[in-house]
Backbone bond lengths (Angstrom), bond angles and torsions (degrees), N, CA, C in turn:
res aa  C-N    CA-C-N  psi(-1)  N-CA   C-N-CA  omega(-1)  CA-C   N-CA-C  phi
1 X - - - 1.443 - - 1.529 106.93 -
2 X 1.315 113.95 117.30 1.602 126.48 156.16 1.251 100.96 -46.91
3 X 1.831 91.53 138.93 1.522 113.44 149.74 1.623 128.47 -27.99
4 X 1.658 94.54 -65.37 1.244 112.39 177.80 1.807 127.81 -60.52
5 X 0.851 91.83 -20.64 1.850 116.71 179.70 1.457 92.33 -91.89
6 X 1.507 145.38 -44.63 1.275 142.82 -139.36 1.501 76.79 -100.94
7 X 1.171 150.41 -80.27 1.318 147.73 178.32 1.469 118.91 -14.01
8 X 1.236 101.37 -62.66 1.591 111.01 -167.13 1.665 105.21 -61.36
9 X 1.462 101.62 -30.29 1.471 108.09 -166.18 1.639 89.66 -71.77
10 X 1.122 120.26 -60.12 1.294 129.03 -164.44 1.885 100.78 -47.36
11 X 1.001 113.82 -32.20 1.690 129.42 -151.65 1.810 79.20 -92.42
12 X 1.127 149.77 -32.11 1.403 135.18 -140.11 2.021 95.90 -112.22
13 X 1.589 92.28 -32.20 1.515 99.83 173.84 1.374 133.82 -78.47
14 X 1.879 95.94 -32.86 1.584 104.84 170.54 1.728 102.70 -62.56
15 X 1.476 111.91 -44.55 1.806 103.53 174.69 1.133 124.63 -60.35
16 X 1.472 132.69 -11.62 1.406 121.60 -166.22 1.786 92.51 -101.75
17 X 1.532 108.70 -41.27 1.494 117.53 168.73 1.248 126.25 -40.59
18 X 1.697 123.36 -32.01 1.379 131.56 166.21 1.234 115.93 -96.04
19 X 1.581 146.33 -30.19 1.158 132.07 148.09 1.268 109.50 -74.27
20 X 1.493 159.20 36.11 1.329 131.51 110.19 1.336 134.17 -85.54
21 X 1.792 102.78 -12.53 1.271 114.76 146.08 2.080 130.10 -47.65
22 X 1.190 86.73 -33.95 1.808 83.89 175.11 1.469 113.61 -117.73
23 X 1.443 120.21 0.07 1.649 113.90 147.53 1.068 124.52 -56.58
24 X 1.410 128.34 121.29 1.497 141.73 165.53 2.069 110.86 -44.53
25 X 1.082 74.00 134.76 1.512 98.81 170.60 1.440 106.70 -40.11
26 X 1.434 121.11 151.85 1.215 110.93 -178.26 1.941 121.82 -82.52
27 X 0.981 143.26 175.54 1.263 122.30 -141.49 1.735 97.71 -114.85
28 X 1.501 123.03 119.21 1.066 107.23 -169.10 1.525 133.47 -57.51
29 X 1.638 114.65 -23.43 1.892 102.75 149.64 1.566 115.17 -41.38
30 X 1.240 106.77 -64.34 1.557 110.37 171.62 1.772 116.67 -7.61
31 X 1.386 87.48 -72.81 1.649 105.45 172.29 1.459 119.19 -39.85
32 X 1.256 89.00 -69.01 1.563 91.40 -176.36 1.092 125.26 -65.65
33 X 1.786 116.67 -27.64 1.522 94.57 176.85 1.659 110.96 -77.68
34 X 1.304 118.50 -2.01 1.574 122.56 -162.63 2.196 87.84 -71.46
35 X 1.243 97.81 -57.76 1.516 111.52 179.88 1.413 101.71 -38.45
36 X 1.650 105.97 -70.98 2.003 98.96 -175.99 1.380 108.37 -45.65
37 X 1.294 96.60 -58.93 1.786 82.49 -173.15 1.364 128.91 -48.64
38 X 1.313 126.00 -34.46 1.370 142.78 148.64 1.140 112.15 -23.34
39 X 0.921 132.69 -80.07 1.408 167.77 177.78 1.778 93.61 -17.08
40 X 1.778 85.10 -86.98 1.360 115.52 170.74 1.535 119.11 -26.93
41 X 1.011 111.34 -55.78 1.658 134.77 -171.02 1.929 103.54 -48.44
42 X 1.898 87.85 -68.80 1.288 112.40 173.93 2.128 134.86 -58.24
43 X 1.248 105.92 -18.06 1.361 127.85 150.94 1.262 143.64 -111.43
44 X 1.274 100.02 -5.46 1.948 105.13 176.26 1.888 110.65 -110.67
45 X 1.515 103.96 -53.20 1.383 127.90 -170.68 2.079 101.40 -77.48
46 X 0.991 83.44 -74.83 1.797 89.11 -177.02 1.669 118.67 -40.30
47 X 1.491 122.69 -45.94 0.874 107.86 172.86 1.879 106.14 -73.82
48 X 1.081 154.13 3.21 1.403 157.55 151.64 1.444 112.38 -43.63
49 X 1.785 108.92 -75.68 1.177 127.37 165.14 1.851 129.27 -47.10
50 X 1.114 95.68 -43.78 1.338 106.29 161.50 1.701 130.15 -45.10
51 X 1.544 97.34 -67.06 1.583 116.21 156.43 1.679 123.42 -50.15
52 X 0.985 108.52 -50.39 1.554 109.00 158.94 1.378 114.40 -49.05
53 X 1.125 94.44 -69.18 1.823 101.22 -170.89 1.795 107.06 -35.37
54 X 1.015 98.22 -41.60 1.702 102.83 -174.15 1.884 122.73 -84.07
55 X 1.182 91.49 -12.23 1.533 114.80 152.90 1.413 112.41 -69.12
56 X 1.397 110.98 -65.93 1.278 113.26 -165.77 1.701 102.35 -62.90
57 X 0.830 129.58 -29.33 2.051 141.72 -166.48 1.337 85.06 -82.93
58 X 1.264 137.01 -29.46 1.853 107.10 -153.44 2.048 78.94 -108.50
59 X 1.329 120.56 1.08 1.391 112.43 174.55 1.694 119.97 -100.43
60 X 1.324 80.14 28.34 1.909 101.41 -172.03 1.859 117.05 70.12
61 X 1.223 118.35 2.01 1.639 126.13 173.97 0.983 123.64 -64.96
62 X 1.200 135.94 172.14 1.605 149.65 157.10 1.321 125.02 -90.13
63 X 1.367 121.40 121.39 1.995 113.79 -146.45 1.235 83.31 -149.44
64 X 1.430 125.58 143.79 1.129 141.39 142.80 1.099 138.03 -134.16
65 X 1.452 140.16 158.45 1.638 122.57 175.20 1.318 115.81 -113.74
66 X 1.602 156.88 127.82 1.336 149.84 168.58 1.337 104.65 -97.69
67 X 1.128 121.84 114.05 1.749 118.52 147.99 1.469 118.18 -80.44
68 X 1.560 113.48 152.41 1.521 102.25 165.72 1.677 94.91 -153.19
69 X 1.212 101.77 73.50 1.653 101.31 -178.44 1.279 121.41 -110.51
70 X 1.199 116.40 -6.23 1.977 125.26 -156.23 1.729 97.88 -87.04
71 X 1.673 107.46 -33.25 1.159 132.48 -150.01 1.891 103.77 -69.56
72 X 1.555 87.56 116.38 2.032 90.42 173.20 1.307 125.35 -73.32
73 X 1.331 114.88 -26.12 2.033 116.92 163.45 0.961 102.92 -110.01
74 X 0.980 152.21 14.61 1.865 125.10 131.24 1.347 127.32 -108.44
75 X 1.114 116.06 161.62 1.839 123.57 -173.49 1.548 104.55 -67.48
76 X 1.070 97.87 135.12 1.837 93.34 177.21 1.578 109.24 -60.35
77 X 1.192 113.20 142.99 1.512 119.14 147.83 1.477 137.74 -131.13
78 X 1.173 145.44 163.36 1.750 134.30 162.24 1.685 95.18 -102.02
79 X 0.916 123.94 -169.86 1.888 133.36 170.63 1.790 88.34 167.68
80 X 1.848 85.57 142.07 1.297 103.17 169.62 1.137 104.97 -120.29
81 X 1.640 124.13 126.16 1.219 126.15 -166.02 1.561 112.09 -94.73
82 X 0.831 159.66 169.74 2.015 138.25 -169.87 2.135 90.55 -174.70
83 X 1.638 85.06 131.89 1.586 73.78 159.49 1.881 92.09 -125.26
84 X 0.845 142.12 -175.15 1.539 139.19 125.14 1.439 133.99 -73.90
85 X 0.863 116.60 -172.04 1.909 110.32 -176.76 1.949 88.63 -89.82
86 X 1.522 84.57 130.53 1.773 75.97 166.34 1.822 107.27 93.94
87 X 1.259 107.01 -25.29 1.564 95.13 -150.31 1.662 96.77 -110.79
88 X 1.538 109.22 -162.06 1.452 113.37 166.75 1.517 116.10 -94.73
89 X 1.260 119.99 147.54 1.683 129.09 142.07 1.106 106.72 10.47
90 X 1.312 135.69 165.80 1.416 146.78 149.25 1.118 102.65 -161.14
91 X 1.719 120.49 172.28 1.317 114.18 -175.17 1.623 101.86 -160.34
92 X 1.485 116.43 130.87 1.776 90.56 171.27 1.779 89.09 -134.18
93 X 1.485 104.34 143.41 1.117 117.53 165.03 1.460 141.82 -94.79
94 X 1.076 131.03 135.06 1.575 118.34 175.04 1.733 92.35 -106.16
95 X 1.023 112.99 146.89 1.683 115.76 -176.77 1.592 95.09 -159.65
96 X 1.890 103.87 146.34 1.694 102.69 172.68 1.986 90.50 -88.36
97 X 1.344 76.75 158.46 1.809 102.14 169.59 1.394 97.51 -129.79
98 X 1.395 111.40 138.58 1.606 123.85 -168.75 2.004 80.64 -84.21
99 X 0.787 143.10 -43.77 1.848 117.34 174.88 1.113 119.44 -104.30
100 X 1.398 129.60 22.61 1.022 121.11 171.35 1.710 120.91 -115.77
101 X 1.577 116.80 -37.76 1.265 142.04 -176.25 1.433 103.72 107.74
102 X 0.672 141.62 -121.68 1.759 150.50 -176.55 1.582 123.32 -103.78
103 X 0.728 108.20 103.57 2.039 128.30 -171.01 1.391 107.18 -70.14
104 X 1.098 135.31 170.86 1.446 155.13 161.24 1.328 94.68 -147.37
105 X 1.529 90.15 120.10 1.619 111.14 149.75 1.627 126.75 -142.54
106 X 1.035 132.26 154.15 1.316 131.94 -148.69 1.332 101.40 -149.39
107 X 1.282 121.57 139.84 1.705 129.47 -168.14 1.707 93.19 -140.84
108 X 1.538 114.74 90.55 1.509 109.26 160.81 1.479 114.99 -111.56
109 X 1.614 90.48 126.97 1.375 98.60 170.52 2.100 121.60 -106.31
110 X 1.810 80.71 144.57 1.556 93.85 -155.36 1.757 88.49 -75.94
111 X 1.589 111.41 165.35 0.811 126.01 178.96 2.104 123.15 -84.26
112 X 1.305 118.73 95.26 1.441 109.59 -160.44 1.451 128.16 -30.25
113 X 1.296 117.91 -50.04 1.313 128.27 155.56 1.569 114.21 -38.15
114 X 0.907 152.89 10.10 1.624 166.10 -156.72 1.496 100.35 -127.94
115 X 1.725 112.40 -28.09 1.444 102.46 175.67 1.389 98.42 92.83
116 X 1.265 115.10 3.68 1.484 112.37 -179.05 1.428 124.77 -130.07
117 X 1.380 127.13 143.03 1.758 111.41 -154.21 1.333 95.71 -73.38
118 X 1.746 110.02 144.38 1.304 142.63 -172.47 1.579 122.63 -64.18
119 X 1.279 99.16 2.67 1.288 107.83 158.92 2.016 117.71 -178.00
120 X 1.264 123.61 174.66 1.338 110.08 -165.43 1.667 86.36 -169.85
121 X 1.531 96.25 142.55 1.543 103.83 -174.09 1.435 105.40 -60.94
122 X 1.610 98.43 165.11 1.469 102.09 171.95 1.456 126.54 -83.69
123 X 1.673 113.74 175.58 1.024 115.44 -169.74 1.537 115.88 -144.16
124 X 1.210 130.10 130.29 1.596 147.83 -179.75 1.252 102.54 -58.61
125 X 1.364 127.68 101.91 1.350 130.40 158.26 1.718 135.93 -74.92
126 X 1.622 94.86 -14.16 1.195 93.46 -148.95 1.873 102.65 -158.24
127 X 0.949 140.78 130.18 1.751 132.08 163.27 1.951 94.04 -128.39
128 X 1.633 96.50 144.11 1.712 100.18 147.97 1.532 106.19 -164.64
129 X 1.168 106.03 176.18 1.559 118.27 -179.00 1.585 114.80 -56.10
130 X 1.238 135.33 139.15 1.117 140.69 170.50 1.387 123.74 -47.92
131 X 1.397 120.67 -35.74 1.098 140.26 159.98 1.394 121.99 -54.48
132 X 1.763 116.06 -44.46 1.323 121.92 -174.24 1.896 145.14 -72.16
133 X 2.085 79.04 -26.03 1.478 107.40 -176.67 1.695 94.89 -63.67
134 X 1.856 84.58 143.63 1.387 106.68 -165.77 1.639 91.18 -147.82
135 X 1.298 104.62 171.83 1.410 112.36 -159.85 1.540 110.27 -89.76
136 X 1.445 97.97 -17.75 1.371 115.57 168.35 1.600 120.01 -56.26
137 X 1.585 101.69 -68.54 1.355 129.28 -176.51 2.260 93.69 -55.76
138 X 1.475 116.08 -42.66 1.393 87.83 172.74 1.483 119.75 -87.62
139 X 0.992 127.03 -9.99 1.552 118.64 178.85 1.644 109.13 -69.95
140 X 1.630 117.71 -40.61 1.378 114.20 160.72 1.213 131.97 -42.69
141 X 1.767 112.39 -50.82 1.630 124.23 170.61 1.829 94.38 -47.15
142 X 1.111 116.40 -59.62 1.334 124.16 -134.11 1.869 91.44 -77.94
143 X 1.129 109.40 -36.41 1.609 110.36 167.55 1.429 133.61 -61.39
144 X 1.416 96.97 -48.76 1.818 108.58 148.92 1.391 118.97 -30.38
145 X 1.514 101.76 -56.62 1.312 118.50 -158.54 2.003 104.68 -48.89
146 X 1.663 80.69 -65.85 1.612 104.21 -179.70 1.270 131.82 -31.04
147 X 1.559 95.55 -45.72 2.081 117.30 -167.19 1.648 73.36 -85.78
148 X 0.941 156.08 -64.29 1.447 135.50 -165.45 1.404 112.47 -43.13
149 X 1.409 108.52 -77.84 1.275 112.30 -158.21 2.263 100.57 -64.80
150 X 1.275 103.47 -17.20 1.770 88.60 170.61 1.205 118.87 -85.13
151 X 1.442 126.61 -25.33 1.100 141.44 159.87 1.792 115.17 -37.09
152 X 1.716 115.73 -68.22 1.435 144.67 178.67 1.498 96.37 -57.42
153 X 1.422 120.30 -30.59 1.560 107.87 -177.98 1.591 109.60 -132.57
């Protein structure tokens, strides 16, 4: 590491070190809705993803589940990660948004051989109230999700 590189780095951290020094604490609604949603995530959504996932494994696929709810600086999320036999990765997320309530977004990537580029940003399918998510409302996301990404591969 250069001098000159070692400086700048040093110069970019002392700034972020003093403006998080005078950002306010985070706001205790904040908190709490981060927890419900958590909560939420972890008893309505997860067992969804979960069940899928084990569908998709006994259909010879690649399935996984991520939680990230326990966590105090970041927003909770679940994501079901899916590849197919043959194909690419995919990924769909449920995540809280402090104005929105709980997001859906979904990142399928097409398979190159398809003639089509090997991957393409993601996309928001879906927002509702924290309160509202139902097991219904994710098995739909999560079906969407599927016929896409088998479709793309």
């Amino acid at each position: 590491m250069n001098d000159d590189y070692k400086a700048k780095l040093q110069g970019l951290l002392q700034a972020h070190a003093e403006r998080a020094a005078k950002a306010p604490p985070a706001a205790p609604q904040d908190l709490a809705d981060r927890r419900t949603c958590g909560e939420r995530l972890r008893s309505v959504v997860r067992p969804v993803l979960d069940a899928t996932m084990e569908e998709l494994k006994s259909a010879g696929h690649d399935a996984a589940v991520r939680e990230h709810t326990e966590r105090e600086d970041a927003y909770p999320s679940v994501a079901l990660s899916f590849t197919p036999r043959g194909g690419l990765a995919s990924a769909i997320i449920f995540r809280y948004d402090p104005r929105r309530g709980i997001v859906v977004q979904r990142e399928v990537k097409h398979a190159p051989w398809k003639g089509q580029h090997p991957t393409q940003g993601g996309d928001r399918t879906g927002t509702i109230g924290i309160a509202a998510v139902s097991a219904a409302w994710v098995e739909t996301k999560t079906l969407s999700f599927i016929e896409a990404v088998l479709k793309a591969n």
